[in-house]
BALOBA-1460 file (C-alpha; in Angstrom, 3 decimals):
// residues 177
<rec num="1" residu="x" x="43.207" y="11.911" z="9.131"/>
<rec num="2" residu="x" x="42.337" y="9.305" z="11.815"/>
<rec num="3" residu="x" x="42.362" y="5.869" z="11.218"/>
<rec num="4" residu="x" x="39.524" y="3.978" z="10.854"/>
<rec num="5" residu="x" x="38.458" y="0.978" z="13.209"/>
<rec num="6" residu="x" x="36.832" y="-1.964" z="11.999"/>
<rec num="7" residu="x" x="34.340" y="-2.774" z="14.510"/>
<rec num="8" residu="x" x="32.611" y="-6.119" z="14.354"/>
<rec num="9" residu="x" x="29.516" y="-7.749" z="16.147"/>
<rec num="10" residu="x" x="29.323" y="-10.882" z="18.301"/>
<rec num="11" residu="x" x="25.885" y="-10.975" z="17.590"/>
<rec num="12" residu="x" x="25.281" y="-14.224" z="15.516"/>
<rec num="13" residu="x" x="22.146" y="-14.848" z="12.937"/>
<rec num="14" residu="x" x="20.051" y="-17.871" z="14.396"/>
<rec num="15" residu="x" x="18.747" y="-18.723" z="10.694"/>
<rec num="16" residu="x" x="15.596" y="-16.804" z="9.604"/>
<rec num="17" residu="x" x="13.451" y="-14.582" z="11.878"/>
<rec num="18" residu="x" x="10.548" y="-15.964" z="13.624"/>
<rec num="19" residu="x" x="9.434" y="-12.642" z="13.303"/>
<rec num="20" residu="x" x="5.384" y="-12.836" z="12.049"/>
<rec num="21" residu="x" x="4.471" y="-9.982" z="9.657"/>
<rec num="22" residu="x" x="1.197" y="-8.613" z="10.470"/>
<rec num="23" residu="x" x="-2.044" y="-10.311" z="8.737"/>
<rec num="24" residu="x" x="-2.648" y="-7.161" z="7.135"/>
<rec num="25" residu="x" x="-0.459" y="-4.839" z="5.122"/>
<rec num="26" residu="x" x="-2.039" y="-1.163" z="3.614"/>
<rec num="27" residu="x" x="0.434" y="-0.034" z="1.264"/>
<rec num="28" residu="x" x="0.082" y="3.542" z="-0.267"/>
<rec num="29" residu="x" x="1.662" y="5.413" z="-2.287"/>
<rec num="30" residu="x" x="1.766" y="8.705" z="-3.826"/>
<rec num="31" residu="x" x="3.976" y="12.568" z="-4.018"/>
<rec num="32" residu="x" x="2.990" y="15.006" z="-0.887"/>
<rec num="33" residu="x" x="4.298" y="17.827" z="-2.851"/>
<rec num="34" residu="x" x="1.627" y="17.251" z="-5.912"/>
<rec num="35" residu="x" x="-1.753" y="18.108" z="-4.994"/>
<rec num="36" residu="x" x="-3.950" y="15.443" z="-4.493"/>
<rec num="37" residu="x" x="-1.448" y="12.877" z="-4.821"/>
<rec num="38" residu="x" x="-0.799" y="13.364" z="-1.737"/>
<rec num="39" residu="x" x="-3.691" y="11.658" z="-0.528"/>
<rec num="40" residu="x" x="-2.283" y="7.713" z="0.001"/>
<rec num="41" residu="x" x="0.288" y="9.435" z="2.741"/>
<rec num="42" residu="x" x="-2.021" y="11.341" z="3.946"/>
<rec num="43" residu="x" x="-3.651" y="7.999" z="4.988"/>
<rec num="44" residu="x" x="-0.548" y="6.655" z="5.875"/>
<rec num="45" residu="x" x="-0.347" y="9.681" z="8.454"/>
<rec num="46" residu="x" x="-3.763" y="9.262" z="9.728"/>
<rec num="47" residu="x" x="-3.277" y="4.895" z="9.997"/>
<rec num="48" residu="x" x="-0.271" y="5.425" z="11.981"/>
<rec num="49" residu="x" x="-2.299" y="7.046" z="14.579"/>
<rec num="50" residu="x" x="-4.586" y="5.175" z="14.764"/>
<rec num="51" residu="x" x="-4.737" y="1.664" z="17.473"/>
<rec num="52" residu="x" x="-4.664" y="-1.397" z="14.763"/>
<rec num="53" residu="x" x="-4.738" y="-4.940" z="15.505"/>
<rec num="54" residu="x" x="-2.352" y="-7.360" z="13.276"/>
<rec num="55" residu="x" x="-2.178" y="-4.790" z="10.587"/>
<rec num="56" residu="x" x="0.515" y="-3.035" z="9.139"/>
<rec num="57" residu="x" x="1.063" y="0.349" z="6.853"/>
<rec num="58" residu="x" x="3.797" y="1.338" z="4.370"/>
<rec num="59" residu="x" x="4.156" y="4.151" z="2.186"/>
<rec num="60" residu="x" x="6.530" y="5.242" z="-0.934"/>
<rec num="61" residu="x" x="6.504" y="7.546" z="-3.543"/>
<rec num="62" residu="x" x="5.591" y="4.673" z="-6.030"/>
<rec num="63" residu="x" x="5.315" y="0.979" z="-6.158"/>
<rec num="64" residu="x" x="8.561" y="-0.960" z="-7.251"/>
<rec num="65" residu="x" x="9.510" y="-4.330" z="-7.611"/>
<rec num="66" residu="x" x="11.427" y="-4.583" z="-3.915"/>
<rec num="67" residu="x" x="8.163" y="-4.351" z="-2.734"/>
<rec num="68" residu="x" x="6.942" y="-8.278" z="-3.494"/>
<rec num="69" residu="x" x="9.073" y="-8.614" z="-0.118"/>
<rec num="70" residu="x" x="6.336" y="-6.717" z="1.463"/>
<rec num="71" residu="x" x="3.755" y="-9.075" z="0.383"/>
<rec num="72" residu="x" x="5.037" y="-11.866" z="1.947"/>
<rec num="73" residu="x" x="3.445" y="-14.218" z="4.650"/>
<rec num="74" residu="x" x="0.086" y="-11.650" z="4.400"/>
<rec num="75" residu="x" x="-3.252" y="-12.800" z="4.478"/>
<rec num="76" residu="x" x="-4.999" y="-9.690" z="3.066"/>
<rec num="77" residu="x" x="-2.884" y="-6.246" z="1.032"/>
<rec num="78" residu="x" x="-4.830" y="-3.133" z="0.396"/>
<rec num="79" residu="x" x="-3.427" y="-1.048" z="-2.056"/>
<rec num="80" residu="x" x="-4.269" y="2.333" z="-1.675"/>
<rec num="81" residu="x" x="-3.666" y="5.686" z="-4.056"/>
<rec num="82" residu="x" x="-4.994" y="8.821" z="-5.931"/>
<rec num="83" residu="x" x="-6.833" y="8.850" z="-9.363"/>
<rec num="84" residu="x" x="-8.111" y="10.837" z="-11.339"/>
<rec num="85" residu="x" x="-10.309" y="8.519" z="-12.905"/>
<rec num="86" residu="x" x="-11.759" y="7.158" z="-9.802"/>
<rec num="87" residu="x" x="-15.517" y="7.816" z="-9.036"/>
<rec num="88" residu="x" x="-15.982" y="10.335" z="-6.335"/>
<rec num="89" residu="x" x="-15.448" y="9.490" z="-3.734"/>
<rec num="90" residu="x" x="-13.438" y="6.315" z="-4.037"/>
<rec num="91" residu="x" x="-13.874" y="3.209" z="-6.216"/>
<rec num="92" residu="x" x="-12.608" y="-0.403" z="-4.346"/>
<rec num="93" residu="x" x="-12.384" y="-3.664" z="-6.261"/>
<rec num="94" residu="x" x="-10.083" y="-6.829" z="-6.106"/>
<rec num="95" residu="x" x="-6.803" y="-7.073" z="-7.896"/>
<rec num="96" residu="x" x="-5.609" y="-10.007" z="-10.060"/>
<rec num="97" residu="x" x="-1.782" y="-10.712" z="-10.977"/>
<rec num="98" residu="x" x="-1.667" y="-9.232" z="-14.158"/>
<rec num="99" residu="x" x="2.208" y="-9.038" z="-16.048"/>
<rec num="100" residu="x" x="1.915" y="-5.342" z="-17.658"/>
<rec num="101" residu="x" x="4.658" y="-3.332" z="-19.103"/>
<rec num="102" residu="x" x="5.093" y="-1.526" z="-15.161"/>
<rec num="103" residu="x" x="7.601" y="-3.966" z="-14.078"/>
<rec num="104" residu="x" x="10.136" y="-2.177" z="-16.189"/>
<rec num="105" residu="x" x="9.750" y="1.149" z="-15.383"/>
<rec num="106" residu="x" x="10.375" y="3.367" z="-12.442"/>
<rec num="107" residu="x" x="6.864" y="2.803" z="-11.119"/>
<rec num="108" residu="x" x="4.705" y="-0.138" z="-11.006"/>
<rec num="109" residu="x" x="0.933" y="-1.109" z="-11.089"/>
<rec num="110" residu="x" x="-0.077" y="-3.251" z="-7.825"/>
<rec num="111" residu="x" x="-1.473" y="-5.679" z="-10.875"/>
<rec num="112" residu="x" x="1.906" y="-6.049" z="-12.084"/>
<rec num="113" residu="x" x="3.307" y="-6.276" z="-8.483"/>
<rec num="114" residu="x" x="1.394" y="-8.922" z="-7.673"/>
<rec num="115" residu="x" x="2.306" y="-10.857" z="-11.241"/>
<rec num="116" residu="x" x="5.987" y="-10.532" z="-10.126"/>
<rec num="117" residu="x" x="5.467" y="-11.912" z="-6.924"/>
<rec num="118" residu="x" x="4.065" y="-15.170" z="-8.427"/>
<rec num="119" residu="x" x="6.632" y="-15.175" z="-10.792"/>
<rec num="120" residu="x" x="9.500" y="-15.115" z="-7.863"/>
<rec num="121" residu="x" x="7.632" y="-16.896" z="-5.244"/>
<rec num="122" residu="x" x="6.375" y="-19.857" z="-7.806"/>
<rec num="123" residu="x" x="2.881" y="-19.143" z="-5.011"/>
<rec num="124" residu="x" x="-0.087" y="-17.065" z="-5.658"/>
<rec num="125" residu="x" x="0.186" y="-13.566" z="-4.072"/>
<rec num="126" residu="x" x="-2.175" y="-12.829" z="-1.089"/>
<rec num="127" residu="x" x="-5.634" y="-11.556" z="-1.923"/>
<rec num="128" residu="x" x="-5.265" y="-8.179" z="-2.904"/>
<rec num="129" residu="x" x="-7.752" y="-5.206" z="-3.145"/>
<rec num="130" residu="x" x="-7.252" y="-1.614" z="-4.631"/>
<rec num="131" residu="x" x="-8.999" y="2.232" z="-3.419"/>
<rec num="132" residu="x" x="-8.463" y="4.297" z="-5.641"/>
<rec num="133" residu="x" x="-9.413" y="8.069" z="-4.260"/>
<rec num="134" residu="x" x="-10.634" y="10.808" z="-6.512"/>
<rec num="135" residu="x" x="-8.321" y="13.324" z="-6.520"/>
<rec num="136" residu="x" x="-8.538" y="16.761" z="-8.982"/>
<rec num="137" residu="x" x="-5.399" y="18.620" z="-8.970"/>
<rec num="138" residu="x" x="-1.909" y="17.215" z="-9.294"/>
<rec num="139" residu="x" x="0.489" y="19.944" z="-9.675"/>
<rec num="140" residu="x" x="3.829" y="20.728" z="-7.910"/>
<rec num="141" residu="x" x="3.651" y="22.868" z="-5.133"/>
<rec num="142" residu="x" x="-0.418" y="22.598" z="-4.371"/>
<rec num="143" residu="x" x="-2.023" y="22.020" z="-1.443"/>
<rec num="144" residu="x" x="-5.185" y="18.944" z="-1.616"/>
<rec num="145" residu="x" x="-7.753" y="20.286" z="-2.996"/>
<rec num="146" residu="x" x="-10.901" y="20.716" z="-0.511"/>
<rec num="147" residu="x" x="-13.019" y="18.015" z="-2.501"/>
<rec num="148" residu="x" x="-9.851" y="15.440" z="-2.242"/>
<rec num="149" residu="x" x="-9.918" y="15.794" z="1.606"/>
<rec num="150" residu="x" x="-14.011" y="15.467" z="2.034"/>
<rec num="151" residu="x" x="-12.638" y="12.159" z="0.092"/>
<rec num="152" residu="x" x="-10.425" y="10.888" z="2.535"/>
<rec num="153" residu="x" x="-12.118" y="11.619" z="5.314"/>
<rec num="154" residu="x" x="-15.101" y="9.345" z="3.535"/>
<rec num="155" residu="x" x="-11.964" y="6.585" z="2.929"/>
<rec num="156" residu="x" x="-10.939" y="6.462" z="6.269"/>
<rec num="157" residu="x" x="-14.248" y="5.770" z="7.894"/>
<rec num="158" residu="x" x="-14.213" y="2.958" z="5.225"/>
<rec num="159" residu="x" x="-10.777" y="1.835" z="6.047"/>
<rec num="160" residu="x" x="-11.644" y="1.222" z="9.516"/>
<rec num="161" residu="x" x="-15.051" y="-0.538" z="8.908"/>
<rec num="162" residu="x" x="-12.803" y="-2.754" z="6.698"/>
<rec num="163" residu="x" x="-10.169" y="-3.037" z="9.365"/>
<rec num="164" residu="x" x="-12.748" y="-4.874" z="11.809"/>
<rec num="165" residu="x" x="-14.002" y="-7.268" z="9.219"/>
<rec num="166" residu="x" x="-10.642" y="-9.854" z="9.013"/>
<rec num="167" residu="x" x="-12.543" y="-11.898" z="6.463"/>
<rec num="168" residu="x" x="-11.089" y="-11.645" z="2.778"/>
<rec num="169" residu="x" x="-14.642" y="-12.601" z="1.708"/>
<rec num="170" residu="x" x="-16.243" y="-10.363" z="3.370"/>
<rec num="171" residu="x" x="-13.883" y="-7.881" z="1.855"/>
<rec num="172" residu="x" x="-14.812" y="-9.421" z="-1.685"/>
<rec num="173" residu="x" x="-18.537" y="-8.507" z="-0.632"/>
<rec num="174" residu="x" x="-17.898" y="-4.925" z="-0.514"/>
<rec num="175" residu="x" x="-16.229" y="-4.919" z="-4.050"/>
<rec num="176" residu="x" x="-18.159" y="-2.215" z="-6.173"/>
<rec num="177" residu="x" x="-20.413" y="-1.810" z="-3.508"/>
């Protein structure tokens, strides 16, 4: 067995990064493997190509509580995932910090997101909005469903109409819209 070195850095911390998170975060979420649920990383996939100015896109299987950290220093979050209660093809609206039952589970709502970043940052959380895509099947192993994708491909135009308006109330406009 060969002994293992302890290496260390001379690379000092200077304090906290002056590092600026972009003005903008997307966040989606959702499984690849399930249908149309795989339609927020499907967007992620598509955003990632795409040129943006001052705005930045995440993606995970499900929202969870390490992601208030994500929210931080943002003027604007846009939540993004599949329902199957949306209206076809997408439904947008504003979020408000709201404390549900989410925050102990394995999955959060953005709602409940938001409450526990006031709750830890003692601020209120950026202004939030949620698109919620109609999606129809959900099952293990499925490829999106032909009426999902004519959906996203209606989102995305959206998301980048949205992207070159960088007012929050113009975004508040648009709400059921």
């Amino acid at each position: 067995m060969k002994n293992a070195s302890l290496v260390r850095s001379n690379v000092r911390s200077n304090g906290p990064s002056n590092i600026k998170p972009a003005a903008t975060l997307i966040f989606t979420w959702g499984n690849p493997s399930r249908g149309d649920d795989a339609l927020g990383p499907q967007i992620y996939e598509l955003l990632t190509k795409e040129a943006l100015h001052d705005v930045e896109v995440l993606t995970d299987f499900q929202l969870q509580i390490e992601h208030i950290v994500d929210l931080e220093n943002r003027k604007r979050v846009l939540f993004i995932d599949a329902s199957v209660s949306a209206n076809q093809p997408f439904d947008f609206y504003q979020l408000q910090a709201d404390e549900d039952n989410s925050y102990t589970t394995h999955a959060m709502s953005p709602q409940s997101l938001l409450a526990v970043y006031e709750k830890v940052n003692k601020r209120a959380a950026p202004p939030s909005f949620m698109l919620s895509i109609r999606g129809y099947i959900f099952d293990l192993g499925l490829p999106m469903s032909v009426e999902a994708t004519t959906n996203l491909n209606e989102v995305m135009n959206f998301i980048k109409q949205r992207l070159f308006t960088n007012s929050v109330q113009d975004w508040g406009r648009l709400v059921n819209n």
